[in-house]
VOVONU-340352 format. One record per residue (C-alpha): x, y, z; residue in three letters. Coordinates in steps of 0.02 Angstrom, whole numbers, padded with zeros to 5 digits, always signed. Example, Ala and Ser with C-alpha at 12.3 -4.5 7.8 and 13.67 -1.06 7.14 Angstrom:
REM residues 2
+00615-00225+00390ALA;+00684-00053+00357SER;
***
This chain:
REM residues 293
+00000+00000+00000UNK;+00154+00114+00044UNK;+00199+00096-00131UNK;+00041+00138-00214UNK;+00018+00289-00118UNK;+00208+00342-00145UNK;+00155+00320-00354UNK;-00002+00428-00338UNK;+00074+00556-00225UNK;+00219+00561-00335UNK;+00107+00590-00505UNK;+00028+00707-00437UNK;+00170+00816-00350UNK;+00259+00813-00540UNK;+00091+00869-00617UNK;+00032+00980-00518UNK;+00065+01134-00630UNK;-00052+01052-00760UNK;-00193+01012-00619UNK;-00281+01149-00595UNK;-00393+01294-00640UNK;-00509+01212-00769UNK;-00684+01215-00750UNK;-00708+01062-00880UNK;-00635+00932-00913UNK;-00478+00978-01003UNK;-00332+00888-01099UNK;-00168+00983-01060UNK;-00006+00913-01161UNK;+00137+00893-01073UNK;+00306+00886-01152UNK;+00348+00709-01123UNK;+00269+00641-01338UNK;+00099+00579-01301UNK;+00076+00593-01135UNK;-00095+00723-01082UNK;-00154+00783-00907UNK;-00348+00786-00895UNK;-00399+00906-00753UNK;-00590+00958-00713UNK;-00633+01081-00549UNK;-00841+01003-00574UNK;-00906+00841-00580UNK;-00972+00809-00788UNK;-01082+00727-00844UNK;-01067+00544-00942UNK;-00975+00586-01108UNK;-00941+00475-01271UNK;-00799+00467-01343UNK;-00674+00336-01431UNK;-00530+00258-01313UNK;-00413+00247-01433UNK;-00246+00115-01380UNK;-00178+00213-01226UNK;-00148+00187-01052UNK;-00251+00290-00931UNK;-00209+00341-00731UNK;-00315+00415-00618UNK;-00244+00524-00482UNK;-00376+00592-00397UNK;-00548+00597-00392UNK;-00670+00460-00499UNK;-00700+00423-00666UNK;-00823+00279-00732UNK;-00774+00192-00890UNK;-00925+00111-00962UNK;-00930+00024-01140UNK;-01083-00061-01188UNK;-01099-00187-01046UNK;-00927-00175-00976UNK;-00906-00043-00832UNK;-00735-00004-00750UNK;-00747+00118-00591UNK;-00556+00198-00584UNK;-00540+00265-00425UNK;-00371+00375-00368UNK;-00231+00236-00404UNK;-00333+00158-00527UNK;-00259+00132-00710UNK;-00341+00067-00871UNK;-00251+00017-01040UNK;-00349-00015-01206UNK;-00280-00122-01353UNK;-00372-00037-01502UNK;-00492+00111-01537UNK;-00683+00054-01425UNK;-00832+00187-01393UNK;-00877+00224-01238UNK;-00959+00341-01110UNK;-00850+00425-00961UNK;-00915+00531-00814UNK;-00805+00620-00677UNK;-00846+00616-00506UNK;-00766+00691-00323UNK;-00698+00858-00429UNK;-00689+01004-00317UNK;-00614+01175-00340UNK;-00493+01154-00214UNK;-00452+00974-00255UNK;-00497+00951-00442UNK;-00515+00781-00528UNK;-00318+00739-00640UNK;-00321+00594-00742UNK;-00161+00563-00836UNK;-00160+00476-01012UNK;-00011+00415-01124UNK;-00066+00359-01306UNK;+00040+00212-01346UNK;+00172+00182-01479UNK;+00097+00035-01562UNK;+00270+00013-01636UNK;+00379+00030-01468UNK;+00255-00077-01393UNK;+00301-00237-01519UNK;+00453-00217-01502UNK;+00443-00227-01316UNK;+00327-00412-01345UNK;+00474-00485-01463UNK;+00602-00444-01324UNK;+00496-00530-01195UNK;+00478-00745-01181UNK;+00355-00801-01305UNK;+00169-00806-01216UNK;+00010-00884-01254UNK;-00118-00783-01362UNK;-00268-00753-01261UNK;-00394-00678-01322UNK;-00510-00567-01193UNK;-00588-00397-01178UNK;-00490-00227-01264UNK;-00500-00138-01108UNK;-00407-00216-00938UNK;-00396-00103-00757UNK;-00270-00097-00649UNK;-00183-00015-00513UNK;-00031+00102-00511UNK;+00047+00002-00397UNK;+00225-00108-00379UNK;+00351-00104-00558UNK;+00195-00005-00681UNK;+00169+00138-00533UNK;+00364+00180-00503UNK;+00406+00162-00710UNK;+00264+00260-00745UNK;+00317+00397-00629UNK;+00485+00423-00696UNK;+00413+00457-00856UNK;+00305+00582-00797UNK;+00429+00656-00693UNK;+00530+00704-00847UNK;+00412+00840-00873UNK;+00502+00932-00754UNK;+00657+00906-00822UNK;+00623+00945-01002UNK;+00802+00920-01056UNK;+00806+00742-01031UNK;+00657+00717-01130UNK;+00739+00640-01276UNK;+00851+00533-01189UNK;+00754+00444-01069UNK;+00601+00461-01116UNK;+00604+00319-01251UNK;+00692+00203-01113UNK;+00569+00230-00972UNK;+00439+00212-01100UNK;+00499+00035-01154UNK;+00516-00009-00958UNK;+00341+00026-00957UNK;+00269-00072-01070UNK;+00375-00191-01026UNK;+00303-00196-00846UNK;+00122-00182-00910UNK;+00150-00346-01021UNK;+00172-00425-00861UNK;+00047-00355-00742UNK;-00135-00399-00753UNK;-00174-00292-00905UNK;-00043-00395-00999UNK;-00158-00507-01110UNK;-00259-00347-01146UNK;-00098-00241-01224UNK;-00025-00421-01307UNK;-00171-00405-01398UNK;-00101-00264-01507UNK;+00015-00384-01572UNK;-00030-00572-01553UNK;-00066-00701-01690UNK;-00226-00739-01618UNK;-00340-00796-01772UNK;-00506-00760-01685UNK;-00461-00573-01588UNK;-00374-00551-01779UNK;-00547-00576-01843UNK;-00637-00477-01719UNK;-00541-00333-01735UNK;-00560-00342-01915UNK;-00728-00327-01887UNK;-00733-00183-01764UNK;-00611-00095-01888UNK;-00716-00116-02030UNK;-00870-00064-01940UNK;-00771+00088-01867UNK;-00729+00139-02031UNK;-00885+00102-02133UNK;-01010+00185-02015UNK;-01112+00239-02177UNK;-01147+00083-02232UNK;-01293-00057-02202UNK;-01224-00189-02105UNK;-01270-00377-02158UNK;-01225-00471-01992UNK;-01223-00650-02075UNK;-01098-00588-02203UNK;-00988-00507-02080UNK;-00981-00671-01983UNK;-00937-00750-02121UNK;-00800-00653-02157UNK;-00733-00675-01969UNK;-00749-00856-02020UNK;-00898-00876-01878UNK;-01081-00926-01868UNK;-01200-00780-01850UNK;-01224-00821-01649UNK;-01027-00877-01604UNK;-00978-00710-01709UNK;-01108-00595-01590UNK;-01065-00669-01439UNK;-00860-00677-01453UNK;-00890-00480-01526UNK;-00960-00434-01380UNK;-00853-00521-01267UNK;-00698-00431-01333UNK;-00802-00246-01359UNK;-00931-00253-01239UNK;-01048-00218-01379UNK;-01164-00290-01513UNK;-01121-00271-01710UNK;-01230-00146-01730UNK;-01241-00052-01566UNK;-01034-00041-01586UNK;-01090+00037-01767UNK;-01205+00138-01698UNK;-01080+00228-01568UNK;-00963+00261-01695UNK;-01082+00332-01813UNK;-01138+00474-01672UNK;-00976+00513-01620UNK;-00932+00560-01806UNK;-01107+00642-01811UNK;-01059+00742-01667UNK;-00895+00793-01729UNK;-00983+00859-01888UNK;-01114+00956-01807UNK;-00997+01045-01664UNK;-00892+01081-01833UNK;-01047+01193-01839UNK;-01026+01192-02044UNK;-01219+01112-02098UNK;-01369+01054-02037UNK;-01434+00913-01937UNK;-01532+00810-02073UNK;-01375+00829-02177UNK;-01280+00763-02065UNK;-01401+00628-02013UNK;-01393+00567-02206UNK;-01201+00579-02196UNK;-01170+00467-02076UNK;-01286+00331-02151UNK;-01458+00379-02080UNK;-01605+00348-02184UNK;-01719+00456-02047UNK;-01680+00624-01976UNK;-01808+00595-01836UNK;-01725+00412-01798UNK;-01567+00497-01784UNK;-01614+00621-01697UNK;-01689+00502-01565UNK;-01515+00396-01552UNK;-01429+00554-01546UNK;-01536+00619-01387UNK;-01511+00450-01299UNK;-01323+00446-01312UNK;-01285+00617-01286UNK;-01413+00687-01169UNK;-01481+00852-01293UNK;-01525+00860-01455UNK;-01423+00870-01607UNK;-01479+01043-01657UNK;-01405+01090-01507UNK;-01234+01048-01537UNK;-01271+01128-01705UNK;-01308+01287-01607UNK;-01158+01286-01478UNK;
***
């Protein structure tokens, strides 16, 4: 326990001139490549967005993770780590103005990352779900610390930061989020298929899905391919679709460049009243008023 609250105490004492003043939730870079501070003075409400493949720490306060039917509560000294790009919904709790809520996230290097898993003894290939919690505590709380500590010595950035990087992941492939991260790599015919899938549905949001014909292509039946997809996503086919589709719906209208039936056709919506609906249910207002803001 001395340990985990030395890692948490430690974060936060190194960030601490990134973790404070914002009234929402805010993404501050730091100068360490690919490593953010997220700092909020209020509460906010539940959020969608995409966790993209990153590892995630937070340092005080709570933040709920939930991603179709898989829920991860990260409390202060609580870490997550994703292996590829899922939706999902996040809400902050326990921010105050005098002790605001500081998350800390580090977007991985897919490529630094592999080369860390062909260093390592050969494992099994397990597949399981793209999003594992843990806690900052033992080898992955000290190694991450040192490579947030080089923010304060900026100098060193280039240097070290590569090494304590590699340590990292190196120490994550071993802890309990290790089967999630191997993921990013592994040979695993069925997670291969999967995340074919997920990609293809990520990227084709427009576009009619015909279930049977995408199990097929996983090399499934209709009911193994639903159930092992939501195993590893936490959602359905189409509900996983369906996220993706608002999110880029979302982006288009808070571009603030058209209108809301336009953009419901865009992004593969035969009714503007439908999507309009969805929209409401995931995000809490209506499109138009995204539009508006």
């Amino acid at each position: 326990m001395r340990e985990f609250a030395n890692a948490t105490n430690i974060l936060l004492s190194d960030l601490s001139p990134f973790a404070g003043g914002q009234r929402r939730l805010t993404g501050l870079p730091t100068p360490v490549p690919r490593l953010t501070v997220w700092t909020s003075t209020v509460d906010n409400p539940s959020t969608s967005a995409v966790f993209e493949p990153m590892f995630y720490a937070v340092l005080r306060g709570t933040k709920v993770l939930t991603m179709g039917e898989n829920r991860f509560e990260l409390l202060a000294g609580n870490c997550a780590a994703s292996s590829f790009g899922l939706p999902y919904t996040h809400q902050l709790t326990g921010a105050k103005t005098d002790l605001p809520y500081v998350g800390v996230s580090l977007h991985l290097d897919v490529t630094l990352l592999t080369r860390v898993m062909l260093d390592m003894p050969k494992r099994h290939d397990r597949w399981t779900c793209a999003v594992a919690a843990g806690d900052l505590n033992g080898p992955v709380g000290e190694t991450f610390a040192r490579l947030v500590g080089l923010v304060n010595t900026p100098d060193d950035i280039s240097v070290l930061a590569p090494h304590y990087e590699f340590e990292l992941y190196y120490r994550l492939l071993q802890s309990s989020m290790g089967d999630t991260l191997s993921q990013i790599n592994q040979r695993n015919e069925r997670f291969q298929q999967l995340k074919a899938a997920a990609d293809w549905l990520a990227n084709h949001y427009r576009e009619a899905v015909v279930i049977p014909d995408l199990a097929a292509s996983s090399g499934m039946s209709v009911t193994s391919f639903h159930r092992h997809f939501k195993d590893v996503t936490g959602f359905s086919p189409l509900a996983f679709q369906r996220q993706m589709r608002l999110l880029e719906a979302r982006k288009r209208l808070v571009a603030g460049n058209t209108n809301v039936s336009h953009v419901a056709y865009e992004v593969g919506y035969a009714s503007p009243s439908q999507f309009s609906r969805e929209y409401k249910s995931m995000f809490g207002s209506a499109p138009v008023a995204d539009l508006q803001r």
